[in-house]
N, C-alpha and C positions, 0 to 999 in steps of 0.2 A: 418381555420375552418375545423375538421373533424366529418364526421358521426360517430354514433355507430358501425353501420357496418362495415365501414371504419377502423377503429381502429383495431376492431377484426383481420378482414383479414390480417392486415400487421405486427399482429405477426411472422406469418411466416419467411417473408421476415429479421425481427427484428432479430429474431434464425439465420439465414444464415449469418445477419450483422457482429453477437456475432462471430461467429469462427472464423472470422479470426485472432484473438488477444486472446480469451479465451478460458480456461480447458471448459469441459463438466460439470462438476458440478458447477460451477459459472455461465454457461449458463443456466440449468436449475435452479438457483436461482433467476437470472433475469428475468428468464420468466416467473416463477410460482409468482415475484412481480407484471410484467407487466398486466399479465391476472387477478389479482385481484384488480387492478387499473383499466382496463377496466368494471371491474363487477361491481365496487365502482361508475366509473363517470357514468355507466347507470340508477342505484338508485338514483344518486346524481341529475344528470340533464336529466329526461324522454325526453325531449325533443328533437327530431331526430339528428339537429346540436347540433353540441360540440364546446363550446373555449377550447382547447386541453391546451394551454398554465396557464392561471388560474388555471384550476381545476389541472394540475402537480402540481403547486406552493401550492395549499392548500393542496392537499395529503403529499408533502412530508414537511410540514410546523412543526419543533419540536415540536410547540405547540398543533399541532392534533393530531400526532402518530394515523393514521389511519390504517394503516397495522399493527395489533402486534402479526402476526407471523413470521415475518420476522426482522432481524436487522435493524435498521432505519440507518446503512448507505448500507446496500447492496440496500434497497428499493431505496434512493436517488440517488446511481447508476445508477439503473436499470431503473428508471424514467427517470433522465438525458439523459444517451444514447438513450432511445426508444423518446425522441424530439430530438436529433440530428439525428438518422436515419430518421425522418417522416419529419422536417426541415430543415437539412442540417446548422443549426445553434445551439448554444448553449444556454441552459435554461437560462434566466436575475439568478442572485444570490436570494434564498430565505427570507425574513426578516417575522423577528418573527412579529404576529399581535401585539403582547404587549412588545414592548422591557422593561426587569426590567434593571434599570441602575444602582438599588445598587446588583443586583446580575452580572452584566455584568462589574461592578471596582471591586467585588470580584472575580471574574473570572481572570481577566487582570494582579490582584495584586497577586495572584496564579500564572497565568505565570511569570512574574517578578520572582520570588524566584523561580522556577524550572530553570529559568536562569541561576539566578547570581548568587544560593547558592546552588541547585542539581546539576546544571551544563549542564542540559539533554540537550540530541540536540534537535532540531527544530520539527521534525515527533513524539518524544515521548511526545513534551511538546505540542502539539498541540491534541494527542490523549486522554490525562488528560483533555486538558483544553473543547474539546466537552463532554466528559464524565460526571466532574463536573457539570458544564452548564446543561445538561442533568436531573439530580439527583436533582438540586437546582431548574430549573424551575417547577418539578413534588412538589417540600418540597413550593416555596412560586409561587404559580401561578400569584396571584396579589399582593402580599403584600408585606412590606418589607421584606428583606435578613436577618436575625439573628443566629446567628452562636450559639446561646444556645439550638433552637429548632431542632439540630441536634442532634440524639440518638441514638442507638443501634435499640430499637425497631422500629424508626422510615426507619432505612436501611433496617430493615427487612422486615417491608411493602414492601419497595420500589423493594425489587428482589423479593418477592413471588408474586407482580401482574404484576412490568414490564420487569420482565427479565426472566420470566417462559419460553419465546422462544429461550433462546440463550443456547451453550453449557457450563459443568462447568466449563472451562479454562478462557469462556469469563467472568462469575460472578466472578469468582479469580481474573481475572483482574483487576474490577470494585473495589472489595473491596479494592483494593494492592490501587488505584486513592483515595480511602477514604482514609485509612491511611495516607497516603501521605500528603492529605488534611489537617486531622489534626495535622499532624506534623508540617504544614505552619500554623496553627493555635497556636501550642505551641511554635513557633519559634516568634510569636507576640507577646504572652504573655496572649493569649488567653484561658481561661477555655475551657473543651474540656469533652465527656463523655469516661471516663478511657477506658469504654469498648467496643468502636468505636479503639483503638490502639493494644489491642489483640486478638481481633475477628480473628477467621479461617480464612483463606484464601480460603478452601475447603478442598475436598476431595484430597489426593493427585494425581497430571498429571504429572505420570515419563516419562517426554519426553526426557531426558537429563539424564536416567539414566544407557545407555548401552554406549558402545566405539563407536564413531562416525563412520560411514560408510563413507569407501572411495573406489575411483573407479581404478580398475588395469589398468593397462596399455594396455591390451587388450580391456576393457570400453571405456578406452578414444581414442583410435584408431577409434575404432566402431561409438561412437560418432561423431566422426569429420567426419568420412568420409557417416554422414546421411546429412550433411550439400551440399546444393546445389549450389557451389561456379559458377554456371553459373547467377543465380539471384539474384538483388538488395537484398532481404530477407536471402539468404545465405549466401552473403558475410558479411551480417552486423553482425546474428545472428553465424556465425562462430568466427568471431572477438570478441565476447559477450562473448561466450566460451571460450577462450582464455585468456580473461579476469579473468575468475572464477579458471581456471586450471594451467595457468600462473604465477598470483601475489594472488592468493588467499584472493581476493575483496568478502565484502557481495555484496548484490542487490543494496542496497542504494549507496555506494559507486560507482560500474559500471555506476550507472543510476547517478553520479554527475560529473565523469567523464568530461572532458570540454578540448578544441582544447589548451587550454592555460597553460593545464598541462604537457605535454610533452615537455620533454627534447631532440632533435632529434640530438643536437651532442655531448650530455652525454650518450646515449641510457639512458633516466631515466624516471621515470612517478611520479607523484607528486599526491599522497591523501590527501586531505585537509578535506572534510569532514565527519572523521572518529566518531566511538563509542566514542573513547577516549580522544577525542578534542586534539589529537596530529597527528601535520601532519608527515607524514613520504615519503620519496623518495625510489620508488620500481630500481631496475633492468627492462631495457625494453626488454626482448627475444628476438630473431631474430625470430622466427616463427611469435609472437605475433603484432612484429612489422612492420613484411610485410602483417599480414592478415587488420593492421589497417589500410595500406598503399592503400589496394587494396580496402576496403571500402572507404575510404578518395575519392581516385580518380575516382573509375567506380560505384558507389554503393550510395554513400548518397547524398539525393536530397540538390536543392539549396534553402537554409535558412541563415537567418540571426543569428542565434542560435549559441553559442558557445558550446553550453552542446554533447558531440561528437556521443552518441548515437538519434535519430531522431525518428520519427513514418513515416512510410512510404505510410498505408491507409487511414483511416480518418484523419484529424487533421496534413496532408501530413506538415513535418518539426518541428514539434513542438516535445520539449523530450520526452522522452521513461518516463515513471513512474518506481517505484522498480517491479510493479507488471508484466509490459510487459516486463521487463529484465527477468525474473525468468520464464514468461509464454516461451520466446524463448528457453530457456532450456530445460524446461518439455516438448516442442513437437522437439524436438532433442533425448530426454529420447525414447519416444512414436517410433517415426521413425525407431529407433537403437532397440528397442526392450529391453532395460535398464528398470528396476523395478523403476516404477516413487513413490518411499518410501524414494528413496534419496531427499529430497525438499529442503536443505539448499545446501549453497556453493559446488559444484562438489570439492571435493579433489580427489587429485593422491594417490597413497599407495606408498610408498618412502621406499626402506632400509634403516636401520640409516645407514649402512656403503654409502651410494652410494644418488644422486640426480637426481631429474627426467630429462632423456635424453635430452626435449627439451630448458630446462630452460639454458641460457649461462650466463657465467660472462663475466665481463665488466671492463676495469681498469679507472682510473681517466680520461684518457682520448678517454675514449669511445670506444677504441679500443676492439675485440672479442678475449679472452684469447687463 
């Protein structure tokens, strides 16, 4: 049970919590959620004590979207961690006040076919399937699920009054999850409104429209050596590095990373769960695989966890997520003085005649050429 007060004041502390795992602007996202959840529970409940835990669960409850200037999942974020900093335990799981069950088998039956006939992996079919969810509970609140009273016009309600706070990559995205939608719709055999499949995507977001930035070899020198190979955090977050500049892994892939994928007398590293749903066997470098060595041994806490990357603050042993792989990057970028505009995978800049210094080959049998 906390005060009003009480809550206030341990904002502070909640910001101090944030840095040591997040950017500055996602801190300030969380917080400017946090503090309108406390302006929220003092309206909500006048009353000097607070059940701190309830009133989370109904703020961040789909079916209230009580915050709508914020994304309803950075909100649920930022709610979540501010009860693990003030309890030191983690929110119970949210449930909807009204489960619909014919919108939550058409939810499930959408996942199913982004399975086993899109093929998507697991993070995109799960970002569809809240999204959907999302759109279907605002179209039938109480009533049944019917896939005719889905329209053109009726999308367009739904992004001019609940998605007026997001950016337009995020509405792009949402429409691209409709589409989609009724493509699983004509794949049933479903009538569908024509003009829900050629609707704009948007404006266009040329993000992918220059030659990808890669880092010289003076960068990556720089880089590695902002790493603090005296500390559990540097040797891990160096090793991380190495991973990106190395074998040229996204996020996801580093963050699935697992003790059970290495080959130590093939020198080999094994991707399993790739974009492409093909595994592939990397080359293990010798840099790469003594900085993994050095984490293994002096650096990563004791857990039960195969997954090889760890969290070493809160939540001490439990995996890394894609986002805290990527965050150990961005403050390696910050540290070195590196323009943090590079946000995808660290690449090397390579001549086609020649390969990057540290990268070794390896023969059949493991031996360093």
């Amino acid at each position: 049970m906390e005060t009003r007060e009480s809550l206030t004041s341990q904002i502070a502390g909640y910001e101090a919590f944030l840095r040591e795992e997040y950017q500055p602007s996602t801190i300030r996202g969380y917080k400017k959620a946090v503090q309108r959840f406390v302006e929220w529970a003092k309206e909500t409940q006048p009353a000097s004590e607070t059940q701190i835990e309830p009133l989370m669960l109904e703020y961040i409850n789909p079916n209230n979207q009580v915050d709508g200037r914020h994304s309803i999942t950075t909100v649920r974020t930022a709610i979540r961690l501010f009860y693990y900093f003030l309890t030191d335990r983690k929110l119970p799981p949210c449930e909807r006040s009204s489960s619909n069950e014919s919108i939550e088998r058409e939810v499930m039956d959408y996942a199913l076919y982004l399975e086993r006939v899109a093929r998507l992996s697991s993070p995109t079919r799960q970002s569809r399937q809240n999204s959907l969810r999302r759109f279907l509970y605002r179209l039938f609140p109480s009533s049944q699920f019917d896939s005719s009273a889905i329209s053109v016009s009726v999308l367009q309600n739904f992004l001019t009054t609940e998605m007026m706070h997001v950016k337009p990559s995020s509405r792009k995205t949402f429409i691209g999850v409709i589409r989609s939608y009724c493509r699983y719709l004509r794949f049933k055999g479903v009538e569908v409104d024509k003009g829900l499949l050629i609707l704009p995507l948007s404006a266009p977001v040329w993000k992918v429209a220059s030659v990808p930035k890669t880092l010289t070899s003076n960068e990556i020198t720089l880089i590695c050596s902002a790493f603090d190979l005296c500390t559990p955090t540097g040797k891990r977050d160096y090793a991380i590095f190495l991973c990106f500049t190395e074998l040229g892994l996204r996020s996801s892939e580093v963050a699935n990373l697992s003790l059970n994928d290495f080959n130590w007398r093939d020198a080999s590293v094994l991707i399993k769960k790739t974009k492409s749903h093909v595994q592939r066997a990397l080359p293990l470098s010798q840099p790469l695989g003594k900085a993994i060595v050095q984490y293994l041994e002096l650096a990563r806490p004791t857990t039960c966890e195969r997954v090889l990357f760890v969290r070493f603050s809160h939540r001490t042993g439990e995996p890394m997520g894609s986002s805290q792989i990527r965050e150990s990057v961005r403050r390696a970028y910050a540290r070195a003085g590196i323009s943090p505009s590079i946000t995808g995978t660290p690449l090397r800049y390579t001549p086609f005649d020649g390969q990057p210094e540290s990268v070794l080959c390896w023969d059949q049998k493991g031996r360093n050429k």
